[in-house]
C-alpha positions in Angstrom: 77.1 67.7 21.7 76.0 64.3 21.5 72.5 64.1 22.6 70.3 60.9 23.8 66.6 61.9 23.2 64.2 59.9 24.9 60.2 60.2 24.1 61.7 61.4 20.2 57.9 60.2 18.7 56.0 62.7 20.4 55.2 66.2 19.7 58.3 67.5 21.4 60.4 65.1 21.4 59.9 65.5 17.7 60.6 68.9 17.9 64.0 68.3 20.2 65.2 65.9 17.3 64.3 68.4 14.7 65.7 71.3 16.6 68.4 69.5 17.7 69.9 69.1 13.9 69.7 72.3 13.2 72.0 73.4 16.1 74.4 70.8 14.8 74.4 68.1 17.3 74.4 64.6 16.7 71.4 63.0 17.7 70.2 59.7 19.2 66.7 59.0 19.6 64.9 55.9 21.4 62.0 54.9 20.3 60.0 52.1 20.6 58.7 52.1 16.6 61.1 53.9 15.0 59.2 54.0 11.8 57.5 57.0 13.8 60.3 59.3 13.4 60.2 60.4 9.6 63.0 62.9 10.5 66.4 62.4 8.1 69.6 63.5 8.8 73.2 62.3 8.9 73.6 63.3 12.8 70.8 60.9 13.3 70.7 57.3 15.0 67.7 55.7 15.6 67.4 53.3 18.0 64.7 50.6 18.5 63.7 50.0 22.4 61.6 50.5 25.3 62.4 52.9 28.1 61.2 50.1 30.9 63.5 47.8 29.5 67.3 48.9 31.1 69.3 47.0 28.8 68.0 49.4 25.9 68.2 52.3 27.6 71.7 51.9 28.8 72.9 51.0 25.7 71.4 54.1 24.0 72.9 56.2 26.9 76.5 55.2 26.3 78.5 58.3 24.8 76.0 60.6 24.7 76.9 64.1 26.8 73.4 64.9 27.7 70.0 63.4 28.1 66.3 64.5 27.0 63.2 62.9 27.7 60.2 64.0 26.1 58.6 60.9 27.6 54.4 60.2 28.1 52.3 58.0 27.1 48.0 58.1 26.6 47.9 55.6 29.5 45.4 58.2 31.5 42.9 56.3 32.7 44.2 53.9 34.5 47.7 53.1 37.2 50.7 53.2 35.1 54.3 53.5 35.9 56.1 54.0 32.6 57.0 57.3 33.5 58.6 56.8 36.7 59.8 53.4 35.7 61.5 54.5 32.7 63.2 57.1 34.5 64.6 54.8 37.1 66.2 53.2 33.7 67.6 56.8 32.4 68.7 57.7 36.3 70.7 53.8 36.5 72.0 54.3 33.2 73.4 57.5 33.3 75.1 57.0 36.7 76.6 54.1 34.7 78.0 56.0 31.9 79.2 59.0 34.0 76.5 61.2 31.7 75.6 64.4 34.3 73.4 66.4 32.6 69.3 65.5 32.5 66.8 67.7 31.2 63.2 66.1 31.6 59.3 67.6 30.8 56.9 66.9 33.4 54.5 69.6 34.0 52.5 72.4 35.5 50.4 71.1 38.4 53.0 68.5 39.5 54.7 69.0 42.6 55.0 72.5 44.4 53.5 73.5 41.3 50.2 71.9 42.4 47.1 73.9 40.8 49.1 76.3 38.8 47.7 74.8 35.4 44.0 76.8 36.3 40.8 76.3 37.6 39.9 73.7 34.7 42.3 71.3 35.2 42.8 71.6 38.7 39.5 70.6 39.4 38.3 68.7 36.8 41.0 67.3 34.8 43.3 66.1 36.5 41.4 64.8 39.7 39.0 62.6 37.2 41.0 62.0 34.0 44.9 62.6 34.7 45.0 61.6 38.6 47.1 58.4 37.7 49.0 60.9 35.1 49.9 63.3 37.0 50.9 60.6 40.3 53.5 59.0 38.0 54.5 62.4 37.1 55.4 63.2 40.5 57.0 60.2 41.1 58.9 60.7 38.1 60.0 64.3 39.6 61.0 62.6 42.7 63.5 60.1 41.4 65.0 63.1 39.5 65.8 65.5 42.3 66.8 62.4 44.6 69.4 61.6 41.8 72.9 63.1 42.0 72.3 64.1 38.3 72.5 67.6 37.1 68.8 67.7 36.1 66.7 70.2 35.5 63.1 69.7 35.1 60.6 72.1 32.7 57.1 72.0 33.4 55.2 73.3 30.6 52.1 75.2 30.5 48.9 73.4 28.2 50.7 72.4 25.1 49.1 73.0 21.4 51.1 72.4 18.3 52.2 76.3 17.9 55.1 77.5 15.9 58.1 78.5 17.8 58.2 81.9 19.1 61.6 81.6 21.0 59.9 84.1 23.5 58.2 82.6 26.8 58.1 83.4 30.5 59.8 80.7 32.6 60.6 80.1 36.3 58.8 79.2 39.4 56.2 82.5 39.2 54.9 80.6 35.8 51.3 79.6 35.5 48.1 80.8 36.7 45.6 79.2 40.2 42.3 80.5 37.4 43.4 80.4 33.9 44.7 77.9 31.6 48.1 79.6 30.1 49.3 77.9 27.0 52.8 76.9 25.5 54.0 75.3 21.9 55.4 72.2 21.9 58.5 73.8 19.4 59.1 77.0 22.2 59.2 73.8 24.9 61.6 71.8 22.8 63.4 75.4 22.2 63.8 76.0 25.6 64.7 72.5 26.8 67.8 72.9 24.3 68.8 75.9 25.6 69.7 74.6 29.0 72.4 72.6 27.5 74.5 75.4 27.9 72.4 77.5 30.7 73.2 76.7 33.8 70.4 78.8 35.5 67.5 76.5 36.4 70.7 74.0 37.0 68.8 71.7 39.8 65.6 73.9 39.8 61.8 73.3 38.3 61.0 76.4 36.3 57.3 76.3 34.4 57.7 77.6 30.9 54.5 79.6 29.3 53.7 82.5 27.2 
């Protein structure tokens, strides 16, 4: 498949490039600094711009058969829209191109999965450190499901640099209201991938953890 991979600097989005390649599809990735990607590959275009600017986007969303965004940012502190923004971009652009099929990280504790991330962020991190995070996040989540896209949207558990097991619980029943479950970035990226061809959380907002 050709694949548009949007957020491809971060720690899963450079796991869905990496991953990606090794399932033998060819790969475009959006990136602001594309020096950041160090991956090399001959299924691999690299494309300079920013999510908030549309012309970029579209551009980068032309051909492609399925869309990925890994985005974020370490804006946490203060009222940011680069999440939401740049999905009104992907949304726009992908009506545009006739591309269907969205597959997008938010997670845990957005939405109907509101305190499901455990006691310590519930009511400390997120309420003092990630509130404006987590707000775009749910804006982010509402442009999705208000789209006519066939999106699916993976909230993952806390996220640590793990290897991938290829083994995880995911679905609405995932995370905890007391403890913190955990997730790798790679089993994320894994299972992102794998709903390119599984239809079964097809318009649905399954958590992934171990």
């Amino acid at each position: 498949m050709n694949l548009l991979i949007i957020g491809g600097t971060g720690g899963i989005g450079k796991e869905l490039v990496r991953q990606a390649l090794e399932q033998g599809h060819t790969v475009t990735a959006l990136a602001r600094n594309p020096a950041k990607i160090k991956a090399s590959h001959p299924n691999l275009n690299i494309l300079k711009g920013n999510v908030l600017d549309y012309k970029s986007v579209e551009e980068a969303v032309k051909g492609q058969d399925a869309v990925l965004s890994a985005l974020g940012h370490k804006r946490f502190f203060v009222p940011s829209t680069v999440l939401s923004g740049g999905t009104v971009n992907m949304i726009q652009a992908m009506k545009h191109h006739r591309v269907k099929r969205f597959i997008c990280i938010t997670a845990l504790g957005v939405g109907d999965s509101r305190f499901k991330l455990g006691l310590y962020y519930s009511v400390f991190l997120i309420p003092l450190m990630l509130f404006f995070y987590f707000r775009d996040k749910g804006r982010q989540e509402g442009l999705i499901k208000n789209s006519n896209l066939d999106w699916t949207i993976v909230r993952p558990a806390q996220l640590f640099n793990g290897k991938k097991r290829g083994k995880y619980r995911t679905g609405d029943r995932v995370g905890n209201y007391i403890l913190t479950l955990l997730i790798s970035r790679a089993d994320v990226a894994h299972f992102m991938l794998s709903q390119l061809t599984d239809r079964s959380f097809l318009r649905k907002s399954p958590g992934i953890a171990w």
